[in-house]
TORVEX-404498 format. One record per residue (C-alpha): residue in one letter; z, y, x. Coordinates in pm, whole numbers, plus 50000, padded with zeros to 5 digits. Layout:
AZYX;...
***
This chain:
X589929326467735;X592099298367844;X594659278967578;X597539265467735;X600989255867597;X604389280067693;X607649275767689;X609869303867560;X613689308767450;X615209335567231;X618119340467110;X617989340866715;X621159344666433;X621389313466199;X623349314065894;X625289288065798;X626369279965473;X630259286065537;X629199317365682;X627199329265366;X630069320065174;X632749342165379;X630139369465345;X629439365464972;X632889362264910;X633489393965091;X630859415364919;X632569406164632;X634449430264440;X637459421964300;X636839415163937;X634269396364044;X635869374364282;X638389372063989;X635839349463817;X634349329964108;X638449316564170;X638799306363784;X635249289463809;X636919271264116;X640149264263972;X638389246463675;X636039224963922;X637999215864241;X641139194364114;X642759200264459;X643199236264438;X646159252464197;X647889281664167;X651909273064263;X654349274263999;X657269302164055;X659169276964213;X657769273364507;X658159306464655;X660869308964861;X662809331164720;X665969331364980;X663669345565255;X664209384865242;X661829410865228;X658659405465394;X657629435765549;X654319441565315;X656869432065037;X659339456065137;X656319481365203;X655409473364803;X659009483064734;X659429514864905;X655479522764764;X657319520864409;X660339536764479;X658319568864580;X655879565164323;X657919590564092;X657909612364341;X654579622564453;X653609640464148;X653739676964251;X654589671164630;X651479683764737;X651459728064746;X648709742664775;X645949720864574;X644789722864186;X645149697363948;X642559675663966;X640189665663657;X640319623663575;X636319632263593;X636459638864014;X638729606064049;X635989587463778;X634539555264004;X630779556764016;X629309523863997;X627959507464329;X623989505864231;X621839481164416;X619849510864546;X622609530364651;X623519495864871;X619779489965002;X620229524065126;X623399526465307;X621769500965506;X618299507365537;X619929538565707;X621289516365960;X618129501266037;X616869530866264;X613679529266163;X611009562666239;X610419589665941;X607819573565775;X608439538065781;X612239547165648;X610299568665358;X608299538165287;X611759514165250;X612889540865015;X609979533664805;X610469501964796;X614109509264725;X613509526564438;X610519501764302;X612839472764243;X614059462463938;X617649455263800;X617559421263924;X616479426164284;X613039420264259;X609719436564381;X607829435364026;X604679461464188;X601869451764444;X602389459264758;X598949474764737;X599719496064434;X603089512164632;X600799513564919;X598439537664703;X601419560764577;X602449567764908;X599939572365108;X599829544565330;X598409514365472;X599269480365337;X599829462765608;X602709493165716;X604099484865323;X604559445265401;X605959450065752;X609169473865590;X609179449865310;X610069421065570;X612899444565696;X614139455565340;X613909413565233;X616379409565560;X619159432665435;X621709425965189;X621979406064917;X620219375465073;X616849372864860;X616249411064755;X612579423764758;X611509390964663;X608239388564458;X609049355864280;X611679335364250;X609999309264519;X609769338364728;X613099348464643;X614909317164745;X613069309665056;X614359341565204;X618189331165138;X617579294265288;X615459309465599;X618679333065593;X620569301565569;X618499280265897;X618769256965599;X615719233765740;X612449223665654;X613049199265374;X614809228965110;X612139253365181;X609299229965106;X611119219964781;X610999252064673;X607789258764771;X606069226664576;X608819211264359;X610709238664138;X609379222663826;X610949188763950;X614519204464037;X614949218363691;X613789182463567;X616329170163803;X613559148263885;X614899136764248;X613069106364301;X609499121964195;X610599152164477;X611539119264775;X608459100164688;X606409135164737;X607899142865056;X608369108765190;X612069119265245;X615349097365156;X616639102064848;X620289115164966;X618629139465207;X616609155364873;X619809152164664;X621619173464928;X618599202264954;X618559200464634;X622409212464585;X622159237864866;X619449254064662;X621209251564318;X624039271664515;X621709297764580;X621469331564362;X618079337364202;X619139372664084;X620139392564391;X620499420664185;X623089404263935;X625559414964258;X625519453264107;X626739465263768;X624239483663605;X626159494163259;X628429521163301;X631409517563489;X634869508063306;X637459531563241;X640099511363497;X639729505663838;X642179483864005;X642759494364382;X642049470264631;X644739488764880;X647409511464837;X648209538065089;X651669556265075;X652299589165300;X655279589365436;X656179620765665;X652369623665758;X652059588765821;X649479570365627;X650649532665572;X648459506465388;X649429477665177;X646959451865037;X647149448164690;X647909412264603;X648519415264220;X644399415864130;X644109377364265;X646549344764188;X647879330264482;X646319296764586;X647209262864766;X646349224564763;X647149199164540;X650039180964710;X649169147964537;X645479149764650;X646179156664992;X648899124764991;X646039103664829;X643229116365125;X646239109565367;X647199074565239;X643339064665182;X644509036564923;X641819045464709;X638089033464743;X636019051565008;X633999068664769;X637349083264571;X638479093164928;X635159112165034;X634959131064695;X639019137264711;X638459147765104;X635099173065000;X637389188364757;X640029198365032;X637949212165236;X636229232864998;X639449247964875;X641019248165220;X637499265765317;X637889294065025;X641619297565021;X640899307065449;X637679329665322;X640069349065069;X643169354265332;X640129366265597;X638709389765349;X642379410265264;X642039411165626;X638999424165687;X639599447265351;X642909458665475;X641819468765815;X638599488765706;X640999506765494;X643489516765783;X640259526066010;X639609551565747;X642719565565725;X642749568466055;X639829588566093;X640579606565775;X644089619965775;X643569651665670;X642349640165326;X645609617965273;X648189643465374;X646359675665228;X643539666564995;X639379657964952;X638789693765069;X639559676765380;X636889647465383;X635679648865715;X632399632265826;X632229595865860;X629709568665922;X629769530465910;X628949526266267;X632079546066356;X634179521766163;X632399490666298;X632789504066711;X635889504666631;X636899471866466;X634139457166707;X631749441466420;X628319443466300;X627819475466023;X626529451965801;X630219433565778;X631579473365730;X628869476065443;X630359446165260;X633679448165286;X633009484965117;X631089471064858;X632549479464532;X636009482264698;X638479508564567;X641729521864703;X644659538864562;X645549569264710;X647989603664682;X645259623364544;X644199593964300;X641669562864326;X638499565864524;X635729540864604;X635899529364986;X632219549465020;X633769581264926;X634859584365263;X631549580465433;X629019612265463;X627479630465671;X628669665965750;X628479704065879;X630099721366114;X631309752466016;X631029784466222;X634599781666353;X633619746566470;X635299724066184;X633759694366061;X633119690665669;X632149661565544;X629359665065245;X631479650964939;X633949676765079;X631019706965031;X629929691264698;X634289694264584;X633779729664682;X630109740564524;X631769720264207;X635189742364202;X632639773864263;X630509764163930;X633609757163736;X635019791263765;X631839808863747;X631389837163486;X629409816063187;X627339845363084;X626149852963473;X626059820463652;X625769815863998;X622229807764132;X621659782564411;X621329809264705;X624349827264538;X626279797064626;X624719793264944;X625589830265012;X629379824164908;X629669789865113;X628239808665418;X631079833865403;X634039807065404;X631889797465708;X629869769365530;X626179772065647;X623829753665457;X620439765065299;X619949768364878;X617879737764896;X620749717464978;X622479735864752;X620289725864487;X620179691864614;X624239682064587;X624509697764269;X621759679064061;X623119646064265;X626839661964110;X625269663563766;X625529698963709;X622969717863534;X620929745563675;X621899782463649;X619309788363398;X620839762463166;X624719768863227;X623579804863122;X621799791262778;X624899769462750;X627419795362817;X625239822662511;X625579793862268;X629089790062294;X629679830262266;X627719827261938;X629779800561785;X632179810661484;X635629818361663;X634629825262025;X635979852562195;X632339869062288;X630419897762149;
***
């Protein structure tokens, strides 16, 4: 066997750090990205929030302001404008909270992978901790499942590519060379982490150049991209139970079976630059090093200020995707949720499904029928016998209206359900049943019978 040197190209996807800050900033929900601007406010002197004054007031109605004000005007009147549906329970419009393994998932579906190697990412999925990390063996998941090791590794390498950077890590090394390698952040960082943690938390800079026979200034600058880095992917996702408010991130307002969506721009504070640090980078009076620091500053607010304006955007247009493929929910009700997937959203806006699955993350928006999380409105579906498409939140509304005016002392079973779905031309089998109503929370028929004998036996009940 000969050895001989070859020459290859291939295309590969680097990114950059102003990159992974658009997308972090867009995964972001919005309390979070609340804190991140009052973290920046406090440490980049040349952003501010403008005083009152200097909005121009004499400029009419924009036309998302005037869109606000017609949004209020008929906010009085929507109660009760919609025949034909129940009053729904606060429960159904309750926000679940976006759980890291609900977002591993979304995309690991994406992914394409065959049966068994998408069983394996699952669990993997579901063997991570709170904070993102892969605390089992490979070899001991390998021995719960079934499968070879080697098949184990090569998902994890697909599950430690998804979203957030650094998930599936094993250690924290581990953990942080995924985000710089996400990053194309060069050789220097990763080897730091790799040999040198100790020395970073020392801030021991010089020990780390000496090592690595590196200048000083190019250490000192790995060294800050890797501070910036987040060593618990997993912090991303609220794992306490979720708060009694939501606030929207859009607003949609019907109007004559139109759907029309306005950003909501009361969560954030309006941003600019500091006028008298951009006339001291302009003049460039000061000393050089006053006017590189002054100069950084700018562009890291002008940089975030651009990253918040493109994620309304990208936000705002998601949102009128949906409610363009879902107008039957807007104009009648979630008995209408019709099947959706990310990959229909992205075609259309022509961008990767990973962008779609951030810019959903832990995004809400206000609607007719009451606040719903942006994943709501994607699920899979049936097609009933008289060819309409159901989505499967809209089949889990109806199995849930079916249980709640069941008879307490005979309730239905699984197949029962099944049975009654089939004859409003809903064809699915008892296991799926079974399956959307323990995901719904509800309680067996065995139980809701026990339940429903211990509240005829209570003092004052209307029973025997």
């Amino acid at each position: 066997m000969e050895l001989r040197p070859e020459l290859t190209t291939r295309q590969q996807t680097a990114l950059s750090p102003r990159l992974y800050q658009s997308m972090k900033i867009l995964r972001l929900s919005a309390p979070d990205l609340l804190e991140l601007l009052h973290k920046e406010l406090d440490e980049n002197p040349a952003l501010e929030i403008p005083e009152p004054s200097d909005y121009d007031h004499d400029a009419g109605l924009s036309a998302e302001r005037q869109l606000w004000e017609d949004y209020v005007r008929a906010d009085g009147s929507r109660q009760g404008s919609f025949q034909g549906e129940r009053p729904l329970n606060v429960s159904e419009l309750a926000a679940s909270p976006v759980t890291l393994s609900d977002h591993l998932t979304l995309q690991l579906d994406l992914e394409g992978l065959p049966v068994e190697e998408h069983r394996i990412g699952l669990a993997l999925i579901g063997s991570l901790d709170d904070d993102g990390y892969l605390r089992d063996s490979v070899e001991c998941i390998a021995g719960a499942i079934g499968e070879p090791a080697a098949r184990v590794e090569q998902v994890l390498t697909v599950l430690q590519g998804l979203d957030p950077p650094g998930v599936g890590a094993r250690d924290l090394e581990e953990c942080l060379r995924i985000q710089l390698l996400q990053m194309k952040a060069g050789r220097l960082a990763v080897e730091i982490v790799a040999r040198f943690l100790p020395e970073v938390a020392r801030n021991a800079y010089g020990e780390i150049a000496r090592a690595v026979k590196a200048p000083l200034a190019r250490v000192e600058k790995a060294v800050a991209l890797i501070r910036e880095l987040n060593p618990v992917p997993g912090s991303l996702f609220d794992v306490s139970p979720p708060a009694g408010a939501v606030i929207p991130d859009v607003f949609l307002l019907v109007e004559e079976g139109r759907v029309r969506v306005l950003a909501n721009r009361e969560t954030l504070p309006p941003l600019k630059l500091n006028q008298v640090y951009q006339e001291l980078a302009a003049a460039g009076e000061a000393g050089p090093e006053t006017v590189d620091y002054i100069k950084n500053k700018i562009r890291d607010a002008t940089r975030l200020i651009r990253d918040l304006k493109q994620r309304r955007a990208t936000i705002t247009r998601v949102a009128e995707a949906i409610a363009g493929h879902q107008p039957d929910f807007f104009t009648r009700g979630p008995a209408y949720l019709r099947p959706l997937s990310i990959e229909d959203i992205a075609r259309e806006l022509e961008v990767h499904p990973s962008t779609i699955s951030r810019a959903i993350l832990g995004k809400y928006m206000n609607t007719p029928f009451g606040i719903f999380e942006f994943r709501y409105f994607f699920s899979s579906g049936y097609t009933t016998a008289g060819g309409e498409r159901l989505a499967a939140n809209a089949v889990k509304k109806r199995i849930s209206e079916l249980i709640a005016r069941e008879d307490a002392r005979k309730p239905l079973s699984d197949q029962k359900i099944a049975t009654l779905l089939a004859g409003e031309e809903i064809r699915i089998s008892r296991r799926t049943v079974a399956k959307y109503r323990e995901e719904m929370g509800a309680l067996p028929s065995w139980q809701r019978k026990k339940i429903g004998i211990c509240r005829d036996t209570l003092p004052g009940s209307s029973g025997e």
